[in-house]
C-alpha positions in Angstrom: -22.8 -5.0 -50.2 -19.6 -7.2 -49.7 -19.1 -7.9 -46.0 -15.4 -6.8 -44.7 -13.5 -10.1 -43.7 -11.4 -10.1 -40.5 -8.2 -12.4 -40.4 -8.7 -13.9 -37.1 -5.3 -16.2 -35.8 -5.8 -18.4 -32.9 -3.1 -19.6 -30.9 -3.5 -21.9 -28.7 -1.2 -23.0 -25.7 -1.1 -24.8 -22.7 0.0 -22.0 -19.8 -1.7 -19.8 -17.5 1.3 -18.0 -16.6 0.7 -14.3 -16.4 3.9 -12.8 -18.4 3.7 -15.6 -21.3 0.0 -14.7 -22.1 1.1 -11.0 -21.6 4.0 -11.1 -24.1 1.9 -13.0 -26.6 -0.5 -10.8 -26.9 1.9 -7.5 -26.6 3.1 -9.1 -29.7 0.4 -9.2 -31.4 -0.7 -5.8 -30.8 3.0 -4.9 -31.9 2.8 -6.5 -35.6 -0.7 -5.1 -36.2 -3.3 -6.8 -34.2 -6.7 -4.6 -34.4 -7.8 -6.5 -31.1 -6.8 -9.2 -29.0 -9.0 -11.7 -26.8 -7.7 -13.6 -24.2 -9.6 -16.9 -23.5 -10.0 -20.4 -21.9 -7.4 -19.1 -19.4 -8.9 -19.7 -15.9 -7.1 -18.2 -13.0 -5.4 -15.7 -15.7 -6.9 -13.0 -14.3 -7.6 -13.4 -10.6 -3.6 -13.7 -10.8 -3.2 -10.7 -13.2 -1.4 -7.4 -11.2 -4.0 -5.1 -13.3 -6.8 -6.8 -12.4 -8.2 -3.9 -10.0 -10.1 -5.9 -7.6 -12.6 -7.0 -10.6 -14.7 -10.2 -10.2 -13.9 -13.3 -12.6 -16.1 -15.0 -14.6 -17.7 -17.9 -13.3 -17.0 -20.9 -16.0 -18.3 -24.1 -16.7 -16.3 -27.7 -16.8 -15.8 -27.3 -20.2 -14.0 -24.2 -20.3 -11.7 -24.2 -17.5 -10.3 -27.7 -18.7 -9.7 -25.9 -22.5 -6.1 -25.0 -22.9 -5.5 -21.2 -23.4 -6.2 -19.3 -26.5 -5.3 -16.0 -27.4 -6.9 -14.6 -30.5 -6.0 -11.6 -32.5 -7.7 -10.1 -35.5 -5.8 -8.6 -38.3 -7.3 -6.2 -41.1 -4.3 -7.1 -43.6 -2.6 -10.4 -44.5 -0.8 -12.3 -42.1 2.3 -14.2 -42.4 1.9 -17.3 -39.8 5.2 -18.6 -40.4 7.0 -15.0 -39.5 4.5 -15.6 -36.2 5.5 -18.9 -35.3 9.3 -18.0 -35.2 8.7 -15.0 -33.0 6.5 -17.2 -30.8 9.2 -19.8 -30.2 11.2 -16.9 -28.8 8.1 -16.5 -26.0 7.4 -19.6 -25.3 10.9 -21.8 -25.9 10.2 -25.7 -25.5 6.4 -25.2 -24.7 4.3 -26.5 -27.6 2.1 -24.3 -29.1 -0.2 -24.3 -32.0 -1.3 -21.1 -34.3 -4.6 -21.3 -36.6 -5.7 -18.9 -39.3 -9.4 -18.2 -39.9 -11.6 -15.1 -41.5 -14.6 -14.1 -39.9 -17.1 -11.7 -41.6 -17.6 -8.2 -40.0 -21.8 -8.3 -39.8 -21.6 -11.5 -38.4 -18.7 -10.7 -35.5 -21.5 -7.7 -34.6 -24.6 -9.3 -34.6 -23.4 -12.4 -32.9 -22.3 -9.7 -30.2 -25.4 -8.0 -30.0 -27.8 -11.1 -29.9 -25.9 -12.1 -26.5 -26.9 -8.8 -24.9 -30.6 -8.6 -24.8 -32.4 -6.2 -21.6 -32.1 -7.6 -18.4 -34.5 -7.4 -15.4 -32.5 -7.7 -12.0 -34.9 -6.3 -9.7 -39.1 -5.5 -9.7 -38.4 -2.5 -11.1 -34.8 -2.1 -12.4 -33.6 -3.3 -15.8 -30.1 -3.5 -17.5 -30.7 -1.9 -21.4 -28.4 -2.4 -23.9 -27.7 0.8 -25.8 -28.9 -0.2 -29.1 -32.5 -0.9 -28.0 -33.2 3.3 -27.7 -37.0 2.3 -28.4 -36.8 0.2 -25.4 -41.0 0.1 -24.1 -40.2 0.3 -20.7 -43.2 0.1 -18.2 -44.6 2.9 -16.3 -42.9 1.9 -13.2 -39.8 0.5 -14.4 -36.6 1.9 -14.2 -34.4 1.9 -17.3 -30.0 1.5 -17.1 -28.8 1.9 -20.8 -25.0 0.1 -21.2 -22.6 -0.4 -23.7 -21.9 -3.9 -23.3 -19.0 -3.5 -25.2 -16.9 -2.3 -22.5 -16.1 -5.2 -20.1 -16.4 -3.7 -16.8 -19.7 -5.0 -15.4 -23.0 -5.4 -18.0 -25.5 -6.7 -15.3 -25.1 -10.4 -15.8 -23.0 -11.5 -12.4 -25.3 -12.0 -10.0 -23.0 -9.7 -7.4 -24.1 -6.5 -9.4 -27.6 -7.9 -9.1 -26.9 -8.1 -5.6 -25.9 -4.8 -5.3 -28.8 -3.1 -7.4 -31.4 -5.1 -5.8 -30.0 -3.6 -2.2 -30.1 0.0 -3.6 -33.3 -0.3 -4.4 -34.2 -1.7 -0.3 -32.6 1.6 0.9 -32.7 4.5 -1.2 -35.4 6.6 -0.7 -34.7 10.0 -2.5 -32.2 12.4 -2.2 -29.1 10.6 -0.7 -25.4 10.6 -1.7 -23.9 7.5 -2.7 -20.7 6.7 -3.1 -19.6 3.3 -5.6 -16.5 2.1 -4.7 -15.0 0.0 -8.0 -17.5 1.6 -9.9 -16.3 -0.1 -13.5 -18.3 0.4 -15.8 -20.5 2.8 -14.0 -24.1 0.6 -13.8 -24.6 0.8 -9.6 -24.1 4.5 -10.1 -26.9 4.6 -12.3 -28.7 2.1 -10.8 -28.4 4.6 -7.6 -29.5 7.3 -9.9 -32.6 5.3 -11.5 -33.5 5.0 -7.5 -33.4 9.1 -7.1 -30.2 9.8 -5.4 -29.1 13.2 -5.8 -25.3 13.3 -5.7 -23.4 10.0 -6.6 -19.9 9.5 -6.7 -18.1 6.2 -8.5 -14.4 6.1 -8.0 -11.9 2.9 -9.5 -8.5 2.3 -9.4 -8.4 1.8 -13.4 -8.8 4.7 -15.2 -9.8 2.3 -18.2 -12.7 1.6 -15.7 -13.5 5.4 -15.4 -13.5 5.8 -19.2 -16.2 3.1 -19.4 -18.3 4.7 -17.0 -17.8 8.1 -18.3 -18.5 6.7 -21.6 -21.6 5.2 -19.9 -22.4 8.2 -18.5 -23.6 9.4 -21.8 -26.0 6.8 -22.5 -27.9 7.9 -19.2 -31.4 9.8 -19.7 -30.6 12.1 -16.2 -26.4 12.8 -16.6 -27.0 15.3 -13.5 -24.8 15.4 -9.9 -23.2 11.9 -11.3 -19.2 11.8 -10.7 -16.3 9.3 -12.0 -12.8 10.0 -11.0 -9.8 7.3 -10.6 -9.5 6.8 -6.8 -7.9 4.1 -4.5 -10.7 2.5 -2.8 -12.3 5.9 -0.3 -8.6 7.1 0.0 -8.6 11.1 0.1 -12.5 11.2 0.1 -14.5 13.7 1.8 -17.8 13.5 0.9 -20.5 12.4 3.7 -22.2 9.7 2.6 -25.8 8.0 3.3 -24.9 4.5 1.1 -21.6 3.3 0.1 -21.8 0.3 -2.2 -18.5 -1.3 -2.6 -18.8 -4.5 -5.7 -15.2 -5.8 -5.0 -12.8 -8.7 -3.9 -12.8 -9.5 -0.2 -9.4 -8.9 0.8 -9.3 -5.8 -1.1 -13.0 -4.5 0.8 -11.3 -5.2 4.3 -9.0 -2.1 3.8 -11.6 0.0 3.1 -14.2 -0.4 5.9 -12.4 2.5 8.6 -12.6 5.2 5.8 -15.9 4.0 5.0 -17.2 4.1 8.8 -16.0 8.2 9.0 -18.0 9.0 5.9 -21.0 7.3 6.4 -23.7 9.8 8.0 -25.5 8.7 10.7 -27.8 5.1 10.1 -26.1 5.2 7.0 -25.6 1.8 5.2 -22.5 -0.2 3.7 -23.5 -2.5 0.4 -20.9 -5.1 0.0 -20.5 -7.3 -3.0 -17.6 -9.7 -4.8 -18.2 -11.9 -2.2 -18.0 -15.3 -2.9 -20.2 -17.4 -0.1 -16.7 -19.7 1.0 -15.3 -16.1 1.7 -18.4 -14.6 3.8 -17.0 -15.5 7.0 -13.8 -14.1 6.8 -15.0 -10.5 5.8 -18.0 -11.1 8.6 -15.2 -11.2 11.2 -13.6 -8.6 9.6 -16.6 -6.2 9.9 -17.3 -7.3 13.8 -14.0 -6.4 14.6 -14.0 -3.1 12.9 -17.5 -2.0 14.9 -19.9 -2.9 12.2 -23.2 -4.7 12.5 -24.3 -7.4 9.6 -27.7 -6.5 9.2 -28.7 -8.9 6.3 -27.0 -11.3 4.3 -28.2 -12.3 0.7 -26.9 -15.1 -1.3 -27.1 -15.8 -5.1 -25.3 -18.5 -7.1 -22.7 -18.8 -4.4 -22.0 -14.9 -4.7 -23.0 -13.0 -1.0 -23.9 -9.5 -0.6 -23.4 -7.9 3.0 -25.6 -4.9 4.0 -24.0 -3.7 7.4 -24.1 -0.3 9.6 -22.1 1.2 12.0 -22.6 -0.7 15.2 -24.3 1.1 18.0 -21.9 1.9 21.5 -23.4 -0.1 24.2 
């Protein structure tokens, strides 16, 4: 069978700013682009104003000295020249370069799916990919199927293996959890695996809710698990014994006094996104709110917070 051929154009550019990249790839959606990857571009998205409070990928050297590339694959022929002129309007006097490649279908999707391979993040919990539906899981282990396709959390950052790995400390059975910045859904099912009985996920990006809904599906128990678009615990009502909250710092400090009045009694709060230069900050944060930091786990430079209401003395 003849494999379908992508037209794949790569342009490349030295910028980081937020509304060139933006327009760039607005454009290319515009004349036809079937999808459009943004890459290389460090500090792109920890400046972007849709970023949702969503970690960024840790890079090596190597990447984040690579100027930025944007690249957009076509179905139909592409006329680079017509591209170049509309890209001079974008970017004016900064240099640019445009590159035009095809790239076979099979091999696009089983390059993807040979990144993704199951996971193990805890004793018994492991990340699945949703193609592996003959996955031979042990016994005692605990199975998370994903579509690693969506980009909203797959496993891999070592703050979502933070956060599982804490689940697992304090769930028992029969809790209700609530994720804050849920993404693409995995703590939720994680808290699920662990035998929770009502969890709630809420983000600020309904893409992010999509993803988990989507998610959702892939689950073996779908049962008492909610996704709804939410700003932070804003409007909430349900009494909680866990809150996990896998976030930026600055964006986790306004959410610890709703999180204290829904929080039952010993209840705990799960923080993540942390990076280990930024652990103090939030620390002082939470002692001046009325929390107590009960443990403090670090991986990779990542922190993960497990705190309680503090006792009145």
């Amino acid at each position: 069978m003849e494999l379908k051929l992508w037209n794949k154009v790569v342009l490349t550019v030295d910028t980081l700013e937020t509304y060139l990249i933006d327009l760039a790839s607005h454009f290319f959606f515009e004349i036809g682009s079937i999808g459009v990857e943004v890459d290389y571009a460090q500090g792109y998205l920890e400046n972007h104003p849709n970023l949702f409070g969503e970690l960024p990928e840790e890079l090596p050297i190597s990447r984040l000295e690579h100027d930025t590339e944007i690249i957009a694959f076509f179905e139909e022929a592409v006329d680079l020249a017509f591209m170049e002129a509309e890209l001079s309007n974008i970017f004016g006097d900064l240099p640019f370069e445009l590159e035009l490649t095809q790239q076979a279908d099979e091999q696009w999707q089983t390059n993807w799916m040979a990144h993704y391979q199951p996971q193990a993040i805890s004793r018994f919990l492991t990340i699945v990919p949703q193609w592996y539906d003959n996955y031979p899981a042990r016994s005692d282990e605990r199975v998370v199927y994903l579509d690693p396709g969506v980009a909203f959390g797959t496993g891999n950052h070592p703050t979502t293996q933070l956060g599982a790995q804490a689940l697992e400390m304090v769930l028992r059975g029969g809790e209700t959890v609530l994720d804050v910045g849920t993404g693409s859904g995995i703590l939720a099912f994680v808290a699920k695996q662990l035998d929770a009985q009502h969890i709630y996920g809420y983000d600020l990006d309904p893409q992010a809710i999509d993803s988990a809904k989507q998610n959702l599906l892939l689950q073996p128990d779908q049962t008492n698990i909610e996704f709804a678009v939410n700003d932070l615990l804003v409007g909430v009502t349900h009494q909680a014994d866990v809150i996990v909250a896998n976030i930026l710092p600055h964006i986790l400090v306004n959410m610890l006094d709703d999180a204290k009045l829904l929080l039952k009694p010993g209840g705990w709060l799960i923080l993540g996104g942390i990076l280990e230069e930024k652990s103090q900050e939030l620390e002082s944060a939470l002692a001046d709110r009325g929390w107590q930091l009960k443990q403090k786990t670090v991986m990779h430079e990542w922190v993960s917070l497990m705190v309680q209401v503090a006792e009145a003395k």
